[in-house]
C-alpha positions, 0 to 999 in steps of 0.5 A: 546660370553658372557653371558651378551651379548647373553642376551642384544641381547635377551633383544633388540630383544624381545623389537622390536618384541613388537615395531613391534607387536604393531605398526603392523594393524594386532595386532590392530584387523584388519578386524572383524572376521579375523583369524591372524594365527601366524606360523614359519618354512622353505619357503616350510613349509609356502607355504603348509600352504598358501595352507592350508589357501586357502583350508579352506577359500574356505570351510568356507567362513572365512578370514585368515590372515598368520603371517610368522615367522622366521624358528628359533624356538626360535624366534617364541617362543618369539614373541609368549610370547611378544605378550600374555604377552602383552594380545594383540589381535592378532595372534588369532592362532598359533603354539607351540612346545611340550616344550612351551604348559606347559608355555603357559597353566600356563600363562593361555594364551590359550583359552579352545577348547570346543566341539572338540573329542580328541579321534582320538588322541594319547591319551598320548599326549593328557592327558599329554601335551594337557590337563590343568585343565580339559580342551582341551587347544591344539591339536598336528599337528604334531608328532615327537619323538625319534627312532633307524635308523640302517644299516639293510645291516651291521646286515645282513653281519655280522650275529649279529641278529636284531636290539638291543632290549636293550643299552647292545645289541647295545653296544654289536653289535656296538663293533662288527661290528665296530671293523670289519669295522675299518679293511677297514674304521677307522673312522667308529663308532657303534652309533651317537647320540646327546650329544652336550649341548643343548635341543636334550641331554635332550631328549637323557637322558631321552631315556637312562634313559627309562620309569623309569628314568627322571624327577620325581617330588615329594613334588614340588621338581624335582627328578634327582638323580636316580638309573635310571638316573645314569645308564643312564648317566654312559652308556652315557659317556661309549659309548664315553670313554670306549667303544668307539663306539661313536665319542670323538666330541659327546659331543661337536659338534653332534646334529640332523645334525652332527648325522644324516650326518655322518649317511647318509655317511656310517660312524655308524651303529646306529643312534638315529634321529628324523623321519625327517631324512628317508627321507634324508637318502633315498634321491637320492645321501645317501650312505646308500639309500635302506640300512636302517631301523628304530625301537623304541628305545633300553630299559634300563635295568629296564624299558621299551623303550621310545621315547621322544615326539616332534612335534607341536600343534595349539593353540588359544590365550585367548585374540583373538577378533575372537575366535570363526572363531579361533576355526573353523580354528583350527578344519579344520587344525587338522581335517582327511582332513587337516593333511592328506593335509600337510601329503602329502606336507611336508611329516610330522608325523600326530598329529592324530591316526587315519591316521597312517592307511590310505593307501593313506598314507601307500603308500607313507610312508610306515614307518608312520605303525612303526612309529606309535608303536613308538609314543605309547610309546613317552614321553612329557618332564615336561609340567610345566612353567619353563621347559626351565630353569630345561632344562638349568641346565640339561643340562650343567650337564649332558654334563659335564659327557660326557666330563669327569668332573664329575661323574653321581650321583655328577652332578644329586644332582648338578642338583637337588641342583640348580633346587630346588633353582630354584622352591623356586624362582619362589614359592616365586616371 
């Protein structure tokens, strides 16, 4: 499909969502007091959250009307955007992803959670994503972040130690055992990750890169061409063409499920994946049931390990008509009792510190104890309003190395030339 094409279809879509939204009753107002709740994802997702809904109703005595919406996200985020930029009334609530809350908290479209504790949160999360301008302008509800899943079996049969606490490690350990299982097994790899061009490479960069390396702004100017970030992305495209433990189709096809299914038929050593994948992993017909374990992320070699933060958080809008049942709404959902709810159903990561220790928990994740390490040292990507557009540019040139077209530092001052092009657009609008 051309560009042109994939933008009229944009274009239309975002037309009847508005059409929709705004000859929808619930968009007018509704009942006083109503809390329209606006929230996407799968059919099981929904049903807990219907439950959740019943659940604080009952306590609170306040009507709550659920807005399904699609499982793709990135509908969900224009029908959100529609719907503010409109400053139309409902939903009162929603969800955001991690990479939407900078958007939304310039647009100035969230309303400030006044008398709410955030400190039975991770406190990074809150400084860096869920603060604007001094003000609680979110809270996380659910928490996610980049980690290592490695074959505890493999490491243990062929004496290579423990997990990789570095890049060089792991390639090291990968050449190893991948040359011993190809004896047998070909197509066996060391390490899958997600190199494809799309969102998940931007979060695997910065995971290269470490706690040194990334986005760094300075002057309102966005810093990519660093010492940091170009042994980042020499060591990615390494992995492919000069080490050869990672497949040739990572930068063309591997995404979260391409990564995580060639994991899960016994075919890598290493996987990098987000913590949804245990589960799956552990389920009953894996290949590599009872066989795997996770850790944080190896560390580059100046700086430390990072995890890149995802997950994501309740808001309420600026220009809700119930704002005040909004607010109590949004406490029950991010409270003890209420993640620990949806904990349980779904099987999420919780937004709140504080239940990576409750032994309900523990017993049947035993996991979320790493996980929570794991999360300490998670990074937001730039909470700034145009993400998504540094994110495009980023993108297209960081894959561009992985597929041998141009070396590390020509496309990190390609990236930085077309982002500074970028600012000076949107400071000049």
């Amino acid at each position: 499909m051309t560009h042109g094409g994939s933008l009229y279809e944009l274009g239309l879509r975002c037309w009847l969502v508005f059409l929709l939204c705004v000859l929808s009753p619930c968009c007018e107002g509704g009942e006083p007091g109503r809390v329209v709740f606006s929230v996407g994802g799968a059919p099981n997702e929904l049903d807990a959250w219907e439950e959740l809904v019943k659940d604080f109703e009952k306590e609170s005595g306040v009507s709550v009307e659920l807005l399904r919406q699609p499982s793709d996200s990135a509908q969900q985020r224009q029908g959100l955007i529609v719907s503010l930029n409109g400053k139309l009334r409902n939903p009162d609530v929603f969800l955001m992803d991690v990479a939407w809350v900078g958007l939304f908290a310039h647009s100035e479209w969230l309303e400030p959670l006044r008398n709410i504790d955030p400190s039975p949160y991770f406190e990074r999360v809150i400084e860096d994503v869920d603060t604007f301008r001094g003000e609680l302008i979110a809270l996380p509800v659910y928490m996610d972040g980049g980690l290592l899943y490695f074959r505890r079996d493999l490491l243990d049969a062929y004496e290579v130690g423990d997990f990789p606490s570095t890049w060089e490690e792991l390639v090291s350990v990968s050449s190893k055992v991948q040359a011993k299982k190809r004896e047998v097994e070909p197509g066996f790899y060391g390490f899958v990750w997600q190199g494809a061009q799309y969102e998940g490479l931007v979060c695997n960069f910065l995971e290269f890169a470490g706690s040194q390396g990334g986005f760094l702004f300075r002057d309102a100017q966005v810093i990519l061409d660093t010492a940091e970030n170009r042994r980042a992305l020499h060591l990615m495209h390494d992995l492919i063409w000069k080490h050869g433990i990672s497949p040739p189709n990572t930068y063309t096809e591997m995404r979260e499920e391409q990564a995580r299914t060639y994991f899960q038929e016994g075919q890598a050593l290493f996987e990098r994946n987000w913590p949804y994948a245990w589960k799956l992993h552990q389920a009953d017909g894996s290949r590599v049931k009872g066989r795997v374990d996770i850790a944080p992320l190896p560390a580059p070699a100046t700086g430390k390990s990072m995890s890149t933060l995802g997950g994501w958080h309740i808001g309420v809008s600026r220009f809700s008509d119930a704002k005040e049942n909004s607010l109590k709404f949004v406490k029950y959902v991010a409270s003890y009792e209420g993640q620990k709810k949806m904990i349980l159903r779904l099987g999420w990561n919780p937004g709140r510190r504080d239940l990576y220790e409750d032994q309900d928990l523990l017993r049947e994740m035993p996991f979320l104890k790493k996980l929570a390490v794991i999360f300490l040292n998670a990074r937001s990507r730039p909470v700034i309003p145009y993400y998504t557009q540094v994110s495009d540019v980023s993108q297209r040139w960081i894959n561009a190395v992985l597929a041998d077209r141009v070396e590390p530092h020509k496309a990190l001052q390609n990236a930085e030339e077309e982002i500074a092009a970028l600012l000076e657009r949107y400071t000049t609008k």
